[in-house]
C-alpha positions as CSV (number, residue, x, y, z in Angstrom):
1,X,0.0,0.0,0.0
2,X,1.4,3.5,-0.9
3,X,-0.2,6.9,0.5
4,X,-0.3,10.1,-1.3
5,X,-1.1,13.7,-0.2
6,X,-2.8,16.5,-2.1
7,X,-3.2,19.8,-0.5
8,X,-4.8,22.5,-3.3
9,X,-4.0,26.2,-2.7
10,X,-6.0,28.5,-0.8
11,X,-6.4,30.9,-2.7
12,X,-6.6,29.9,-6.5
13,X,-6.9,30.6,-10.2
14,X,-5.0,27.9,-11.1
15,X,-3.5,25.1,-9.1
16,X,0.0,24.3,-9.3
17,X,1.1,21.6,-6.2
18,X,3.2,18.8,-5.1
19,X,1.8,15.3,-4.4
20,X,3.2,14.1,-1.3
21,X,4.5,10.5,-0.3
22,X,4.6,9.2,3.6
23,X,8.1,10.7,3.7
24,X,6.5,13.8,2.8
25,X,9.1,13.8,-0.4
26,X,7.5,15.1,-3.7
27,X,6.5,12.2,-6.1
28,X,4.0,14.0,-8.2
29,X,3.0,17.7,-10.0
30,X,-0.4,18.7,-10.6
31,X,-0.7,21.5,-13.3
32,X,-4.2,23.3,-13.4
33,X,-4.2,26.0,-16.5
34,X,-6.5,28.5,-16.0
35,X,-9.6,28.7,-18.4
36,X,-12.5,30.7,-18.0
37,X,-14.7,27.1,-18.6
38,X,-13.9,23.8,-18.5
39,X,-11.1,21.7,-16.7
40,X,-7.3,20.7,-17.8
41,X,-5.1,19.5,-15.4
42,X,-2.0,17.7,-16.5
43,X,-0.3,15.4,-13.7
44,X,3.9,15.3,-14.1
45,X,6.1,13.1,-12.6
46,X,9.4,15.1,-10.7
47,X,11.2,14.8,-13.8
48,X,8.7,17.0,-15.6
49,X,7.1,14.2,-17.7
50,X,3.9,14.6,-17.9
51,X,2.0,10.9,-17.1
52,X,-2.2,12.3,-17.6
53,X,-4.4,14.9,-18.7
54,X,-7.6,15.1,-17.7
55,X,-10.3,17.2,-19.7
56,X,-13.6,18.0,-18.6
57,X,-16.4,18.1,-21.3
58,X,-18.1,21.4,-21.6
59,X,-21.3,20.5,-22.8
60,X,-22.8,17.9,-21.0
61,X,-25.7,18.2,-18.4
62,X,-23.8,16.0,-15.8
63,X,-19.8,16.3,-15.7
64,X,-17.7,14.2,-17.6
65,X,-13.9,13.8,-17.6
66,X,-11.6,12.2,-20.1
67,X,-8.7,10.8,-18.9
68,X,-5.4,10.3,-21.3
69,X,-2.1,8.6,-19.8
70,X,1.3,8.6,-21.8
71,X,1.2,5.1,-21.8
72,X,-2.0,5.5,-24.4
73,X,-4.2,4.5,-21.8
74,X,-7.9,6.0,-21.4
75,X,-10.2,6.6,-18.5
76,X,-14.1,8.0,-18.5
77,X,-15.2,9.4,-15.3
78,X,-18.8,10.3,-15.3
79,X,-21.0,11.9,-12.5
80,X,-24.6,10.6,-12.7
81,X,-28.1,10.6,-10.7
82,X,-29.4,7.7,-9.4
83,X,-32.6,8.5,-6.8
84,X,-31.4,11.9,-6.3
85,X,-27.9,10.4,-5.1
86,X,-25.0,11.3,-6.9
87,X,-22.8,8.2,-8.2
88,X,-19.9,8.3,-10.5
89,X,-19.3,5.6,-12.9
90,X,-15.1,4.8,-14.3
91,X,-14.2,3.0,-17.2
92,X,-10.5,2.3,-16.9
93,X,-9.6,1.6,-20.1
94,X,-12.1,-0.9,-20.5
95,X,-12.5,-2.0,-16.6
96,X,-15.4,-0.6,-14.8
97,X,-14.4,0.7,-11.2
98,X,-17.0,1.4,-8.8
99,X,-16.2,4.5,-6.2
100,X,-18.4,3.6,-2.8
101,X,-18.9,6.3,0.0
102,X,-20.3,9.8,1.1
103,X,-20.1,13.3,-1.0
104,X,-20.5,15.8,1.8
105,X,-17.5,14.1,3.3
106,X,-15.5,13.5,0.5
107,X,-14.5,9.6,1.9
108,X,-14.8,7.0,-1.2
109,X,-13.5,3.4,-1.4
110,X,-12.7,2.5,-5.3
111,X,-13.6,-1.1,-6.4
112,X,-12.7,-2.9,-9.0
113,X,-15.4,-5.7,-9.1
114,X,-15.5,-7.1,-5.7
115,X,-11.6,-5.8,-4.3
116,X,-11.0,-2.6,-2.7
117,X,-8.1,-1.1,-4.9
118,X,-8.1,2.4,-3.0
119,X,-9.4,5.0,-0.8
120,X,-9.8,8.8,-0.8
121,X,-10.3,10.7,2.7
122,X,-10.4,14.0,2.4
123,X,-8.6,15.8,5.3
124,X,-10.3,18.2,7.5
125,X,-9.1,20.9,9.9
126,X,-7.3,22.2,6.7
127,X,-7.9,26.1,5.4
128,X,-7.5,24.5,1.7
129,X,-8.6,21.1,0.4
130,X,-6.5,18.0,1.5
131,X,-6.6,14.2,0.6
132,X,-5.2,11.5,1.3
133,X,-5.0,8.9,-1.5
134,X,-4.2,4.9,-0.2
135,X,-3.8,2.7,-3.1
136,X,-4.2,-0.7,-2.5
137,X,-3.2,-2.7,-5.7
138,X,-0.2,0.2,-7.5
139,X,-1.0,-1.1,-10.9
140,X,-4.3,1.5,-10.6
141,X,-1.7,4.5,-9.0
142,X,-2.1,7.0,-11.9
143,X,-5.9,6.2,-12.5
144,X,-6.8,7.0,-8.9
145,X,-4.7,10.2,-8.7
146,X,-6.5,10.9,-12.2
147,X,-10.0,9.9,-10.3
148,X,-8.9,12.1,-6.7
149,X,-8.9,15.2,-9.0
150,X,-11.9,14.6,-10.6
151,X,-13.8,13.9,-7.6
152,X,-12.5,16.8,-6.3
153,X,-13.5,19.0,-9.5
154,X,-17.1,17.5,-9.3
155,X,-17.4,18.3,-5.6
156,X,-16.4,21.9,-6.1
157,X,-18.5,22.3,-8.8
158,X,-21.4,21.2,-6.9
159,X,-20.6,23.3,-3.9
160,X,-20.6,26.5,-6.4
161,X,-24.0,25.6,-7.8
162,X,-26.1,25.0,-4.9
């Protein structure tokens, strides 16, 4: 099991952090651009290679992200309704991940069929948003920091619209 820390900046037009490890060492770079709509971030590794984007699609009712690694890999995160509770449904280049928990607190366990492959927690007693990422099975590492952004995007977005 590895951990990984995100902590966004307080006060932001665009987001530019480190991803943290246990050892507090930097093993990540998220790269928000600013755009007036829409969402690309780009995820680096320290080297400055960058190993995702993710896009958000502008026109859709409910959000949509689409996910490209450098390895050529794809990933579809889609927030949906289902009895007025909002799910999320991940398509890992052609696996179907299931994320399991509560919005308000931002906790989620990611599944891939029956196995629990990671967890998000977000941290609280923070001025700016923190998570904590604990992937279980490190073949899924870049999808769930992909899928820990997004979650966070579609969170944020909610929290402006209501």
């Amino acid at each position: 099991m590895k951990n990984y820390y995100f902590k966004e900046n307080l006060f932001k037009i665009t987001d530019h952090y480190p991803i943290l490890d246990d050892d507090e060492r930097e093993v990540y770079y998220v790269d928000q651009d600013f755009t007036f709509i829409g969402y690309d971030v780009k995820i680096s590794d320290m080297k400055g290679r960058e190993i995702l984007k993710i896009e958000k699609e502008l026109f859709s009712f409910l959000q949509k992200f689409n996910v490209n690694f450098s390895d050529g890999k794809f990933m579809r995160v889609e927030s949906k309704i289902s009895f007025l509770v909002r799910r999320i449904g991940i398509d890992y280049d052609g696996e179907s991940l299931s994320l399991e928990g509560q919005f308000p607190d931002l906790n989620f366990e990611i599944y891939k069929g029956e196995k629990v492959i990671g967890e998000i927690e977000k941290t609280f007693f923070s001025l700016a948003d923190s998570y904590k990422l604990s992937v279980y099975d490190e073949k899924y590492t870049e999808a769930l920091l992909a899928l820990t952004l997004c979650v966070n995007n579609i969170k944020d977005t909610a929290a402006r619209n209501n």
